[in-house]
PATI-738939 format. One record per residue (C-alpha): x, y, z; residue in one letter. Coordinates in pm, 1 decimal, decimal comma, padded with zeros to 6 digits. Layout:
      east     north        up  code
         X         Y         Z     A
...
***
This chain:
      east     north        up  code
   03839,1   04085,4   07977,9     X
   03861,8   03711,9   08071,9     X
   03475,1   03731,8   08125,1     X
   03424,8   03884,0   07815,0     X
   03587,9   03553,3   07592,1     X
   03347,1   03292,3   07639,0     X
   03094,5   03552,6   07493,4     X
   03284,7   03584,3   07217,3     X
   03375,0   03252,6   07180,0     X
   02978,4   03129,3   07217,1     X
   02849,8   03204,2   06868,8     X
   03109,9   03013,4   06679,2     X
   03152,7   02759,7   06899,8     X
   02777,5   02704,5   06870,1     X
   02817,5   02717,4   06450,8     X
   03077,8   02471,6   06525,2     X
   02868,5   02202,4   06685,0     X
   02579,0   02278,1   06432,2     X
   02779,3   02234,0   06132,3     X
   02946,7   01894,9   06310,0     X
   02579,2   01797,9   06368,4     X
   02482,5   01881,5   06030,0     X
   02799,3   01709,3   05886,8     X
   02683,4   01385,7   06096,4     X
   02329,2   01414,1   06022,0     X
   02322,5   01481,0   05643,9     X
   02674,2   01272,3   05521,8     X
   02772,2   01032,5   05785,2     X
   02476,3   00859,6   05791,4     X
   02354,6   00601,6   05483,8     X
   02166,2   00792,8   05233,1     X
   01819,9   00660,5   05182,7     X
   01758,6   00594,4   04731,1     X
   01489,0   00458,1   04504,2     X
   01640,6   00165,8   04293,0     X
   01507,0  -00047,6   04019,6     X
   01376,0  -00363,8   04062,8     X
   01374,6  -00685,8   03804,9     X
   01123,8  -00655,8   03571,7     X
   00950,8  -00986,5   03405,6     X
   00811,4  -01025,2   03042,0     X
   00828,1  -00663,9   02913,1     X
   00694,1  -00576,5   02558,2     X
   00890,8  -00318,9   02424,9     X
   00666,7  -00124,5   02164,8     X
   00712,2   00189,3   01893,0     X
   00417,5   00401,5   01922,6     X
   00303,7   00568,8   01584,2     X
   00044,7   00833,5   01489,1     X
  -00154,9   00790,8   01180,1     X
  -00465,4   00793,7   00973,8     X
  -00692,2   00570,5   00854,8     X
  -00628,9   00434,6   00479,8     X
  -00717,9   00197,5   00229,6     X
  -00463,7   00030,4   00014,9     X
  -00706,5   00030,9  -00301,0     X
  -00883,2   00298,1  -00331,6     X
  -00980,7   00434,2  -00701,2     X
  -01172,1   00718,4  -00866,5     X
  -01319,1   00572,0  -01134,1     X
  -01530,9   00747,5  -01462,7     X
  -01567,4   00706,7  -01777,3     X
  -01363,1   00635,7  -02101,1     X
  -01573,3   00885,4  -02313,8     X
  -01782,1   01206,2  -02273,9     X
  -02145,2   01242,0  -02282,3     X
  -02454,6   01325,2  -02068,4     X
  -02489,6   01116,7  -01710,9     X
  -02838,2   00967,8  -01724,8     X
  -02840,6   00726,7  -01533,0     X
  -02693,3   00672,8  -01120,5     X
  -02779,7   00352,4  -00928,4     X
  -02538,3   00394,1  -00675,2     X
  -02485,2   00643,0  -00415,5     X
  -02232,0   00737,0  -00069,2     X
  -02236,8   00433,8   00161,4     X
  -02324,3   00145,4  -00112,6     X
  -02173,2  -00169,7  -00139,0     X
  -02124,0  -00284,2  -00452,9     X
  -01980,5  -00621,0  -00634,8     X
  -01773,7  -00671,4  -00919,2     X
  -01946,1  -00641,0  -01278,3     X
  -02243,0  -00417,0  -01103,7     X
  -02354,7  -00128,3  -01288,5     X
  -02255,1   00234,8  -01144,7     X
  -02419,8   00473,8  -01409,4     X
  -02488,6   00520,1  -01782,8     X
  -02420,0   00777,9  -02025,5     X
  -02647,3   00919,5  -02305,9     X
  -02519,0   00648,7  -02610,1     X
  -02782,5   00691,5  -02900,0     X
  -02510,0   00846,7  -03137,4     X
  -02291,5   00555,3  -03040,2     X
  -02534,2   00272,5  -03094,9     X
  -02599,3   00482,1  -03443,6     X
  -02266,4   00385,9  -03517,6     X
  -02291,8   00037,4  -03416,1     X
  -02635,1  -00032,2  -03608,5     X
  -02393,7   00140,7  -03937,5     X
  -02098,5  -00088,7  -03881,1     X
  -02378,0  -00407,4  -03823,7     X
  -02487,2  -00300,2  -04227,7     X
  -02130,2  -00317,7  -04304,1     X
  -02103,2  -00653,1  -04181,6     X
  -02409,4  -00765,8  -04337,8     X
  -02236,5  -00527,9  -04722,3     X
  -01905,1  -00756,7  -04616,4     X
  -02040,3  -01077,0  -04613,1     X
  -02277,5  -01033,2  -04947,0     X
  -01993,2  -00898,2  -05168,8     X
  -01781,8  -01209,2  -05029,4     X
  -02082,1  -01442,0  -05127,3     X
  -02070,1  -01265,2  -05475,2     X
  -01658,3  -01288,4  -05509,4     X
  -01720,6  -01685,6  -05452,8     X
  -01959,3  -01713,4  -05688,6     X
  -01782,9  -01569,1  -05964,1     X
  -01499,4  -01813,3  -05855,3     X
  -01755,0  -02082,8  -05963,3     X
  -01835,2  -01952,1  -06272,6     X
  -01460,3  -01882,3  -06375,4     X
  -01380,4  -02225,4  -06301,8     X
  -01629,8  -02355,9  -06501,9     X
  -01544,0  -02095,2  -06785,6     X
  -01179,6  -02214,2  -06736,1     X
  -01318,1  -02579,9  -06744,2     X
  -01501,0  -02512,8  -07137,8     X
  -01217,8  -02363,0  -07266,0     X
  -00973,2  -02668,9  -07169,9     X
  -01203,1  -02903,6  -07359,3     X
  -01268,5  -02635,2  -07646,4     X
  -00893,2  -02648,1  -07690,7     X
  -00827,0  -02961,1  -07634,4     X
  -01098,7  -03035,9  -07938,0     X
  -00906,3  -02804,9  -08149,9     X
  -00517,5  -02948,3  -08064,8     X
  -00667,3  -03295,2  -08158,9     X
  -00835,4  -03178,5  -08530,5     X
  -00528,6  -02960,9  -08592,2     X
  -00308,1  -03328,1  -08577,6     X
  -00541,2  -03391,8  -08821,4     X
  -00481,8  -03115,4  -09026,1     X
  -00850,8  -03008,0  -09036,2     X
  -00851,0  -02647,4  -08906,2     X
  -00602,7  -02410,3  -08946,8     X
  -00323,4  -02287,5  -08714,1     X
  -00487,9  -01932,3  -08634,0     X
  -00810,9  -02126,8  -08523,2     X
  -00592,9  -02315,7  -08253,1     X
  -00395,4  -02037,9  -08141,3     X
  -00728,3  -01857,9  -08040,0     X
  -00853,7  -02201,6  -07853,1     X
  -00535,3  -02167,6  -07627,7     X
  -00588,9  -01795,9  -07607,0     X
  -00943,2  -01824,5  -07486,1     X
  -00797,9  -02087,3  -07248,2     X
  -00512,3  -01884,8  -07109,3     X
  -00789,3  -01560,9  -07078,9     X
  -01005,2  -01778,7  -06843,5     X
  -00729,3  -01925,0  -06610,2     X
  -00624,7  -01566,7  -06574,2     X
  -00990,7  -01474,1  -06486,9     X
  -01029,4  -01719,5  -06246,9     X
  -00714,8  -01622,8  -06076,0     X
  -00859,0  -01274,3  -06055,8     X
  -01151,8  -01386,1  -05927,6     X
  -00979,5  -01604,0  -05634,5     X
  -00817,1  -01283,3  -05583,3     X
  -01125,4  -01158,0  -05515,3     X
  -01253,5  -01379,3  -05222,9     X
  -00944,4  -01302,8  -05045,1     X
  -01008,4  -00939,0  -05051,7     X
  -01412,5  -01011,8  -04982,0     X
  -01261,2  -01220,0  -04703,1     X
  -01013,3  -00926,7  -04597,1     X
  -01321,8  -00642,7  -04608,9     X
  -01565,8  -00891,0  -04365,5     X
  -01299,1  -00947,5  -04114,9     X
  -01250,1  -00552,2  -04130,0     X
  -01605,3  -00471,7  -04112,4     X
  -01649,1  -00751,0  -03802,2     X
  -01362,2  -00520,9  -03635,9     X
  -01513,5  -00238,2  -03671,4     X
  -01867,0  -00370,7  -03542,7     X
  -01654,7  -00495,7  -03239,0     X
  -01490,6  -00156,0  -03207,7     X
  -01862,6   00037,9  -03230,4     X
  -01933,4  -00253,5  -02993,9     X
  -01672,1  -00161,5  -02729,3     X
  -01702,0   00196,7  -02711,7     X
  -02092,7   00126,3  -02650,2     X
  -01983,9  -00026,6  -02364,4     X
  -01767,6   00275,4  -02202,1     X
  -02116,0   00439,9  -02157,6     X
  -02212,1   00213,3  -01921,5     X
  -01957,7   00252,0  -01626,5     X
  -01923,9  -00099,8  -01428,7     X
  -01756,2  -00130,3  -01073,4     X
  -01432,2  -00284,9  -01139,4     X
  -01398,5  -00461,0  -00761,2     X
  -01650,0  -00551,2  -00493,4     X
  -01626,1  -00206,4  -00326,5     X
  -01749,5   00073,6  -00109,5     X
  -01894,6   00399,4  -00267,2     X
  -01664,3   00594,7  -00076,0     X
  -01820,8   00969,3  -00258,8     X
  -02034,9   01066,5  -00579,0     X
  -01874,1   01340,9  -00724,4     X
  -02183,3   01410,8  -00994,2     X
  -02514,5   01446,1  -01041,4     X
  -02748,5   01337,6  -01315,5     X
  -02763,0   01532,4  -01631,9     X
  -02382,7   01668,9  -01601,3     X
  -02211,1   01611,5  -01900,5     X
  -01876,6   01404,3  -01803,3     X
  -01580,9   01428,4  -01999,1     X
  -01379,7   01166,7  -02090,3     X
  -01182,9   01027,7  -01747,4     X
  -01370,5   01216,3  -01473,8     X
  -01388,2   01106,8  -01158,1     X
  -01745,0   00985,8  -01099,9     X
  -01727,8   00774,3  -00808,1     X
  -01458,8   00712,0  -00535,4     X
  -01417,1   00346,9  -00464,2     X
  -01298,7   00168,7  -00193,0     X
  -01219,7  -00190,4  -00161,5     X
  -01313,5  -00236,1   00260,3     X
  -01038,4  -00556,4   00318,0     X
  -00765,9  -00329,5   00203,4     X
  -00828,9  -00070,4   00478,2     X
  -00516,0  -00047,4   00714,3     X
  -00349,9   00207,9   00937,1     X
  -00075,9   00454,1   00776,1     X
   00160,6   00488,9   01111,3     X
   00421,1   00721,0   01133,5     X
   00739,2   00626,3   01339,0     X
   01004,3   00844,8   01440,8     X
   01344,6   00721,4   01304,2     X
   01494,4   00663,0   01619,1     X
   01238,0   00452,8   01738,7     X
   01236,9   00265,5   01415,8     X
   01514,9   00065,6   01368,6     X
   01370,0  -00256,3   01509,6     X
   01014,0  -00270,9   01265,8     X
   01005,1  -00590,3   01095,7     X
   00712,4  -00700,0   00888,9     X
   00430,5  -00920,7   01053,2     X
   00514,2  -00800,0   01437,0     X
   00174,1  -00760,0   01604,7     X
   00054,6  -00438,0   01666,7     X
  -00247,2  -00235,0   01826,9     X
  -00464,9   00031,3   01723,4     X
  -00678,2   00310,9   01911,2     X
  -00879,0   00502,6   01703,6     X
  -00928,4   00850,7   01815,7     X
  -01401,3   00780,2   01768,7     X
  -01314,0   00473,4   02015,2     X
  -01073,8   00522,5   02260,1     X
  -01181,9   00242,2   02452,4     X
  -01096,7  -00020,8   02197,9     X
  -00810,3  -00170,0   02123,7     X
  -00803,4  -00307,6   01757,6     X
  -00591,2  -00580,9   01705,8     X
  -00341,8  -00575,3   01389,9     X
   00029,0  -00661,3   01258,1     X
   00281,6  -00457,9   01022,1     X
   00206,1  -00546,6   00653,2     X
   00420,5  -00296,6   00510,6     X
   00697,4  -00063,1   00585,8     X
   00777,6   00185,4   00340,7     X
   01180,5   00160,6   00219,6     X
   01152,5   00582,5   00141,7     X
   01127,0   00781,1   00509,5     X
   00977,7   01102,7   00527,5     X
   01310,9   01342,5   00485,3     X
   01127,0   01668,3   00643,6     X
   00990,3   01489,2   00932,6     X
   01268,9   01218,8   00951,4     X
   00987,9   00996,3   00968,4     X
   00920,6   00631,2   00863,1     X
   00566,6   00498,1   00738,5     X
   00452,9   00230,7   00840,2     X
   00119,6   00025,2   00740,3     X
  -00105,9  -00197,9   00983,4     X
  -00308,7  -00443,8   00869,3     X
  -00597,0  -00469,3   01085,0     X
  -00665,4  -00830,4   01155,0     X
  -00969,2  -00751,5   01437,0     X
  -01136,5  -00453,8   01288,7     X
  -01445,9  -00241,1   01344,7     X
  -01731,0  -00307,7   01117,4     X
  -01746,8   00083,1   00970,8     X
  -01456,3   00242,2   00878,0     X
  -01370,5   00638,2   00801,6     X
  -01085,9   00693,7   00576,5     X
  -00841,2   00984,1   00753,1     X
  -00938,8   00918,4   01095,1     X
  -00660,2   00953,2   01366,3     X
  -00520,0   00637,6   01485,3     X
  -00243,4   00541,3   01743,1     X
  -00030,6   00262,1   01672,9     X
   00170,1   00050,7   01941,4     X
   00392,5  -00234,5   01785,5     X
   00593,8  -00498,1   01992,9     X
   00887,7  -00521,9   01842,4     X
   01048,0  -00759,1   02144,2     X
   00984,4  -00954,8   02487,5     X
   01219,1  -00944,5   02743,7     X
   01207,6  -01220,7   02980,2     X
   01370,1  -01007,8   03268,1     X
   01554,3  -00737,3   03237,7     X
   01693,9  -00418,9   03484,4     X
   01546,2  -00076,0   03339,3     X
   01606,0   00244,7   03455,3     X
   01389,5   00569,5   03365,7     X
   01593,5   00768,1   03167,9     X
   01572,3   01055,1   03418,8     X
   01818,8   00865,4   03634,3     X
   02070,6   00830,8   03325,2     X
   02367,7   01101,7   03313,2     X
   02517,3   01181,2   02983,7     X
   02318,6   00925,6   02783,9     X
   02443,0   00919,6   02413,3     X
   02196,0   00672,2   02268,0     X
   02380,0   00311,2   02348,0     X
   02612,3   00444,4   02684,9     X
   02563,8   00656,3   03002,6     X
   02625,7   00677,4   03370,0     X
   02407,2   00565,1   03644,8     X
   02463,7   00571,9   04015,4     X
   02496,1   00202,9   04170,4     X
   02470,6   00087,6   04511,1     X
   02760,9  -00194,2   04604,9     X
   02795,9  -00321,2   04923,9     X
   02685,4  -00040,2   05076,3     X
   02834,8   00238,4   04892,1     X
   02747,9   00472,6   04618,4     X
   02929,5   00413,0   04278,8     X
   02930,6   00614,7   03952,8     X
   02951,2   00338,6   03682,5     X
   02937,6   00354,4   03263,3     X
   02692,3   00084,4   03124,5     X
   02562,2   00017,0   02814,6     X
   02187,5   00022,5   02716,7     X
   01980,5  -00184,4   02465,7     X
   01528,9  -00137,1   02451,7     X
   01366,4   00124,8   02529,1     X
   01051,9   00150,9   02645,4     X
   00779,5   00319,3   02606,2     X
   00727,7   00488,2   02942,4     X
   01124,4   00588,9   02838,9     X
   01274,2   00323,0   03039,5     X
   01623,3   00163,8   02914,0     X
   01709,8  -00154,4   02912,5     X
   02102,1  -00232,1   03113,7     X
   02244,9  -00486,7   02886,0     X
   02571,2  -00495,5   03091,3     X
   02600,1  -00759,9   03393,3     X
   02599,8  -00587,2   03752,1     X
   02837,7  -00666,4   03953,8     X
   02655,7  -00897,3   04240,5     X
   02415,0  -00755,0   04477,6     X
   02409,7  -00429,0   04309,7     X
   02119,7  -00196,3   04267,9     X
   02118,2   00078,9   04043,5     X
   01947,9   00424,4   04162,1     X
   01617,7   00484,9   03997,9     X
   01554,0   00881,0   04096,2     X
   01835,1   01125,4   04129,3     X
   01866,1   01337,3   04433,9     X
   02134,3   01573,2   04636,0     X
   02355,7   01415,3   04829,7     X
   02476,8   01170,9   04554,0     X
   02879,9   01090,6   04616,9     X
   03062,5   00850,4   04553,5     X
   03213,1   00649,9   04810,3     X
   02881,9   00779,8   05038,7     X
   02682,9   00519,9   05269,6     X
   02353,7   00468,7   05122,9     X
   02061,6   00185,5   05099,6     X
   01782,4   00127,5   04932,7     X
   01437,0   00284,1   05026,3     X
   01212,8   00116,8   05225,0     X
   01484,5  -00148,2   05233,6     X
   01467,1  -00321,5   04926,9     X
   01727,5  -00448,8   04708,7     X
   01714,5  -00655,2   04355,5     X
***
């Protein structure tokens, strides 16, 4: 029986000294932990995904509806301002200008006419006075008789009145040539409309017609675009987005040269955000751009927002309980492992925040959780190194 104990007793007592070693081995002894290191200049950046725009771009057609005979321009062209685009079939419309040109020319004759008869009333008028006159002067004489005067001053009055009626006249001669010179100018105008001019040096961006297609009036007959207005239409998540400001610099990739970087700033940021995709837009003005262009083409955006001249950042993988601006991290302090609450300002882009608290001194904060994490629990950096 006495023999018989020790067997007994040999499996536990050999669990015994295997969990004592274990104990020893695994949480007596200083736990080895990545920490962070100081980090010098960092750009923080917002990264946005976008397209390829142009800030004027314009359909353009014509004011009034006829047959398209004539296209000079076609996909690809550059044209300046004032060129000629295309023409439309006008001879009904310079019909109508020759017909208000007669006008002009009817205007100006019957005004001619009205002034002369001005002329002759005056001189009419100008008889009668001295007719009268005459006839006042014998009648003090008593040499003609009363009725003979009283039709002198009648004849007088008659031809002032007629040449009142004919100044009257001129001023509606006058009045019918300034309406007929409208209307010329009118015919004159809508001649114009058939010939369809580029409003801004531009890029024929499409042709939507072809010749002999009978446009109506406001059709879309070319797409324009003006090339210095192209820019990048970024979208930014919300969250990321709080720090935009106009004019921060900015880079673009486009998706046909991923090997270029294009340089750019922000030169607009839209005060509506997308409420679906809780999304702001934001536009980059490219300020080092590729010599062609394709409107819609995927871009990335990256736009420094700050530069930190040194700073402690810790992957966010590391970060326990992070609610945006607080979270917990595990610290090293003289020795020890501590669970400590600090507060958190950038973030960057490889999700790395910023610790805008001060660390108490020689501290280093773990970088990559693992088991064994406890407070109060020996542990040192990996490899030795310490901030």
């Amino acid at each position: 029986m006495i023999n018989r104990i020790p067997r007994y007793l040999l499996i536990p007592l050999v669990i015994g000294v295997f969990g004592i070693f274990v104990y020893l081995v695994f949480f007596m002894r200083p736990l080895l932990v990545d920490v962070t290191q100081p980090t010098e200049n960092i750009s923080v950046k917002v990264f946005g995904l976008g397209t390829v725009e142009a800030r004027v771009q314009s359909n353009v057609g014509f004011e009034v509806g006829a047959a398209l005979i004539e296209l000079n321009v076609d996909h690809g062209d550059r044209v300046k301002k004032d060129d000629v685009l295309a023409s439309l079939y006008s001879a009904d419309q310079e019909s109508r200008l020759a017909k208000a040109g007669a006008g002009v020319l009817n205007a100006e004759a019957a005004l001619n006419m009205a002034e002369s008869a001005v002329g002759k009333a005056r001189a009419v008028l100008a008889q009668k006075k001295q007719s009268n006159k005459r006839k006042q002067a014998l009648a003090a004489r008593n040499t003609i008789s009363v009725e003979t005067v009283e039709e002198a001053q009648t004849e007088e009055d008659v031809a002032a009145a007629e040449l009142a009626v004919a100044i009257s006249a001129v001023e509606v001669a006058r009045a019918a040539v300034k309406d007929a010179k409208s209307q010329f100018k009118y015919e004159q105008v809508l001649l114009g409309h058939y010939v369809l001019r580029a409003p801004y040096d531009a890029i024929v961006v499409k042709r939507h017609k072809e010749l002999g297609t009978v446009m109506t009036p406001g059709e879309a007959l070319f797409t324009l675009v003006a090339p210095e207005t192209v820019w990048t239409l970024a979208y930014v998540d919300e969250a990321n987005a709080g720090n935009l400001r106009v004019g921060q610099p900015a880079e673009i990739h486009l998706r046909s040269l991923p090997q270029q970087v294009f340089e750019g700033h922000v030169a607009r940021i839209d005060i509506e955000s997308d409420r679906v995709n809780e999304e702001r837009r934001v536009y980059i003005a490219c300020d080092r751009c590729p010599e062609s262009f394709y409107l819609g083409e995927q871009a990335e955006v990256y736009v420094t927002t700050n530069t930190i001249d040194q700073a402690i950042l810790v992957p966010e993988t590391a970060i326990e309980h992070l609610n945006g601006t607080n979270g917990f991290v595990w610290m090293i302090e003289d020795g020890k492992l501590h669970y400590r609450k600090v507060a958190f300002g950038h973030r960057t882009l490889d999700s790395r925040l910023e610790i805008i608290d001060v660390l108490p001194k020689g501290a280093s904060v773990v970088s990559k959780l693992r088991s064994g994490l406890k407070a109060g629990r020996s542990a040192k950096p990996r490899g030795g190194k310490s901030p």
